[in-house]
C-alpha positions as CSV (number, residue, x, y, z in Angstrom):
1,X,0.0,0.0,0.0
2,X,1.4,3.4,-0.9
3,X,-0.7,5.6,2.1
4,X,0.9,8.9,2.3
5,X,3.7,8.5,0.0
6,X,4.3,11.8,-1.2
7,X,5.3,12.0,-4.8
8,X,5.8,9.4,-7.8
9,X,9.1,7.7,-8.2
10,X,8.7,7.2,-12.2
11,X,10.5,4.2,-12.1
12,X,13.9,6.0,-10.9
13,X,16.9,6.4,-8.2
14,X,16.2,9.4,-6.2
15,X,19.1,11.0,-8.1
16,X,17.7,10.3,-11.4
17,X,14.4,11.3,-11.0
18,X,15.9,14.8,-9.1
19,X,17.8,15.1,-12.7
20,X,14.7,14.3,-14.7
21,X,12.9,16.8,-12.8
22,X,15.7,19.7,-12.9
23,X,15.8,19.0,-17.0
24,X,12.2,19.0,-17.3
25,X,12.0,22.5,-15.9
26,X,14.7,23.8,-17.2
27,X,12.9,22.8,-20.8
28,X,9.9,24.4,-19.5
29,X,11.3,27.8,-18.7
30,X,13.4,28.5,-21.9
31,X,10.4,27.3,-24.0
32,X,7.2,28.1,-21.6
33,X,5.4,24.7,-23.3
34,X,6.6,21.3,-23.6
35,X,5.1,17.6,-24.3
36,X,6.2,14.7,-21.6
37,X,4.3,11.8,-20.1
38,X,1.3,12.2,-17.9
39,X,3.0,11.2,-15.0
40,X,5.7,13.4,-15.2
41,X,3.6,16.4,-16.4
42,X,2.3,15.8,-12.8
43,X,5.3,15.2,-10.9
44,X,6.6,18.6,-12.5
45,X,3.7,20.8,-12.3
46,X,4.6,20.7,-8.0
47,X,8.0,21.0,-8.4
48,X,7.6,24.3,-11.1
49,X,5.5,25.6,-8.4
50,X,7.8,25.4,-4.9
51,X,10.4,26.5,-7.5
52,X,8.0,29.9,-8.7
53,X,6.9,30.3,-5.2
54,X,10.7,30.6,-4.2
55,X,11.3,32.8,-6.7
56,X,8.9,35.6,-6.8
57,X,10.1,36.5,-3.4
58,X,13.2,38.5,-5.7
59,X,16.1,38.6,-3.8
60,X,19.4,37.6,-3.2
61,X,18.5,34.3,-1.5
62,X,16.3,33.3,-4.1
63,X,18.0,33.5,-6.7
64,X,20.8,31.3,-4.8
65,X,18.0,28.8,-3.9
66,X,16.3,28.5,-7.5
67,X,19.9,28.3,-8.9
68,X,21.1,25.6,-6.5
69,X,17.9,23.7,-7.5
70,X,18.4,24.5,-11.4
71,X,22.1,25.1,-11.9
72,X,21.5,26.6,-15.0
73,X,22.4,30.2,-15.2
74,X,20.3,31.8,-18.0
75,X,16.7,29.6,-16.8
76,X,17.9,30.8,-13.5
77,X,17.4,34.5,-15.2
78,X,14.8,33.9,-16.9
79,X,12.7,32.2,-14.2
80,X,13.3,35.3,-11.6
81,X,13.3,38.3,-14.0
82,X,10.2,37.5,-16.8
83,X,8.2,34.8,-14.9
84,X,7.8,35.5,-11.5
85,X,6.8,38.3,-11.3
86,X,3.8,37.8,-13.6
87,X,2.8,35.8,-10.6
88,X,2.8,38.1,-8.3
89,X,-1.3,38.2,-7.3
90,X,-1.5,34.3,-7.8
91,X,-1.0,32.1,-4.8
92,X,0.0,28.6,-7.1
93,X,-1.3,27.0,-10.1
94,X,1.4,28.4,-12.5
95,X,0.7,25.8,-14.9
96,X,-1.6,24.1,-17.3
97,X,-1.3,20.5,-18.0
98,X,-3.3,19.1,-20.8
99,X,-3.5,15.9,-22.2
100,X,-2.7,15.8,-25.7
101,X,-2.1,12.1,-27.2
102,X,-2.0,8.2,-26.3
103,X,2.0,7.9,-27.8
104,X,2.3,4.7,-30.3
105,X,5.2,3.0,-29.5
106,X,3.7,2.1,-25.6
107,X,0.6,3.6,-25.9
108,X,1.8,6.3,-22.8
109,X,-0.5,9.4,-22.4
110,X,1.0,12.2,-23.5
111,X,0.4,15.9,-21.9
112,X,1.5,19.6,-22.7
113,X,2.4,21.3,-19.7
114,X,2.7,25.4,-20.3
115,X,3.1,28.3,-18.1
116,X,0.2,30.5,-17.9
């Protein structure tokens, strides 16, 4: 029984899945829309939004904490100068995930996620 288990492991290591997750957003934020599985459309969607919540605070220590989560200097930028702040009134729910397609090879749903 999974009882309060809080997230998906998506079939990885801690380490990977941490990686996965870091990429995903990372694609998300230089292209503001992108097309992944259902699950991780889900798993991301939480982890975009502790990462947009940290971030539209502006200062010095959250831009240290988004970029130790990201590592990637110009998503980094991007994320704390252009999308933040458009959040500013909004307490969550900076994404939309829609499902899109059943994917052929394994027949996986298939979602967008984009930033509103």
């Amino acid at each position: 029984m999974r009882h309060r288990k809080a997230h998906r492991k998506l079939g990885r290591t801690t380490s990977h899945r941490l990686a996965l997750l870091k990429n995903l957003t990372i694609a998300l934020v230089r292209e503001e829309k992108i097309e992944t599985t259902l699950p991780k459309a889900k798993e991301l969607k939480s982890y975009f939004d502790k990462l947009v919540t940290k971030a539209k605070k502006g200062d010095f220590n959250a831009h240290r904490a988004v970029f130790a989560s990201l590592q990637d200097k110009e998503a980094t930028k991007k994320l704390l100068e252009e999308i933040a702040p458009k959040f500013e009134s909004r307490n969550g729910g900076y994404v939309s995930i829609k499902k899109t397609r059943i994917r052929r090879g394994d027949a996986t749903l298939m979602a967008t996620i984009e930033i509103l």
